[in-house]
N, C-alpha and C positions, 0 to 999 in steps of 0.2 A: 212193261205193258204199254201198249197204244192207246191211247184217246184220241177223240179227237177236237181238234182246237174250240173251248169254251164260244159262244156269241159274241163278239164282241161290242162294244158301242162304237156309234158309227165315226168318223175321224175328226168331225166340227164339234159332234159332245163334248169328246174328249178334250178337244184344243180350251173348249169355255169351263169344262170342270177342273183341268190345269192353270187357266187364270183366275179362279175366285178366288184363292187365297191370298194374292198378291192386290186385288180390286178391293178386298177386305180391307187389308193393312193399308191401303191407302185413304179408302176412304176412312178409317180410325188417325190417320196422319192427319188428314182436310181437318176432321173433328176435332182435334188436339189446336190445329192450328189457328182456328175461330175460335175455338173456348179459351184460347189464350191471349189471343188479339192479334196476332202475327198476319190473319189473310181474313178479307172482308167477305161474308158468308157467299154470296154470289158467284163469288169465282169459287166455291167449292162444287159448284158446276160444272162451268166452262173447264176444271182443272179435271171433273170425271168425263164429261166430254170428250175431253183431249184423249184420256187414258183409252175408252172406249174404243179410237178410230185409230189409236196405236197397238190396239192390239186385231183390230179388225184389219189394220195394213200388213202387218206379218202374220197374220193366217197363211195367205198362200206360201209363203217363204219354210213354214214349222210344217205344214200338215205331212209332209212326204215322210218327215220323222214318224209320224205315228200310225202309218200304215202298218199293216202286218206284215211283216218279212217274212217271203217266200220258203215253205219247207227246204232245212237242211239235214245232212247227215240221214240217217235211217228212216225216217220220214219223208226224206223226199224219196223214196223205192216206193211207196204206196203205189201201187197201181201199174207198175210194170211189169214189163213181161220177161222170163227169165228160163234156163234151159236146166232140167235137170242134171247136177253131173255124175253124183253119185246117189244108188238108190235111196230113195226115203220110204223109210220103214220103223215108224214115222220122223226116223232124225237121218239128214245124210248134208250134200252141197249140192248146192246149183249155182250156174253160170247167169253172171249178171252184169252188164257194162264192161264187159271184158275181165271182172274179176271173180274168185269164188266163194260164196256167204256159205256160211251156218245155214240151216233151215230144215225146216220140218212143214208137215202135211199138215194141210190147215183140219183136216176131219179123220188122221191118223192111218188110212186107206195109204199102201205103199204106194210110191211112184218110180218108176225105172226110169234109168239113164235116157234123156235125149225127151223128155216128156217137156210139152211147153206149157210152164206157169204163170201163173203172176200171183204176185205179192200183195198179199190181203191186209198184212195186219204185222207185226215183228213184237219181240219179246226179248227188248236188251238189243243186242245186237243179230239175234238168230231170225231170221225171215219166217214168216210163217205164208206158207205156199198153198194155191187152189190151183186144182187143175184149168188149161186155160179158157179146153172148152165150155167146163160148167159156170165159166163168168161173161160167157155173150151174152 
């Protein structure tokens, strides 16, 4: 079955809800190491400071990671145009990028050879085809 892709949050959310957990543990490390005597409270600061503009400096270097990657495989057929090749009634093949899919009528109405579609929707691996004029 097809969905399609959830909303996602936008790629700076994501980058700062990826770093709380590691901003936590540190600041619980600052905390340990004043309650223990090892670091004078003030530089529990300057030491989140630091942390802050180090992860503000690799922003631009991480966010390309959390883009969405462009539809692949059977998904990326969405919306292309395709040539009947044998009738669909409502199961048959059509010609697509030079090869030939699975596919079937997307509203079960036959379609003969040489009909030009496009690719509405797929189910596994089988195409599910609209005729092309009723998608202007």
């Amino acid at each position: 079955m097809t969905s399609e892709p959830g909303r996602r949050l936008p790629v700076a959310l994501r980058y700062t809800l990826i770093q709380l957990p590691e901003a936590a543990l540190v600041a619980v490390l600052l905390y340990v190491a004043v309650a223990a005597g090892w670091l004078p409270p003030r530089w529990v600061w300057i030491a989140l400071a630091l942390w802050l503009v180090k992860d503000v400096a690799l922003y631009p270097l991480y966010r390309h990671a959390l883009r969405d990657a462009p539809p692949h495989g059977v998904a990326a057929l969405l919306g292309e145009r395709a040539t009947v090749a044998t009738r669909l009634c409502p199961h048959g093949q059509v010609r697509l990028r030079g090869e030939r899919w699975r596919a079937r009528s997307a509203d079960g109405q036959p379609l003969d050879p040489g009909t030009e579609v496009v690719v509405v929707a797929h189910r596994g691996l089988t195409l599910v085809v609209a005729p092309a004029a009723a998608n202007r």
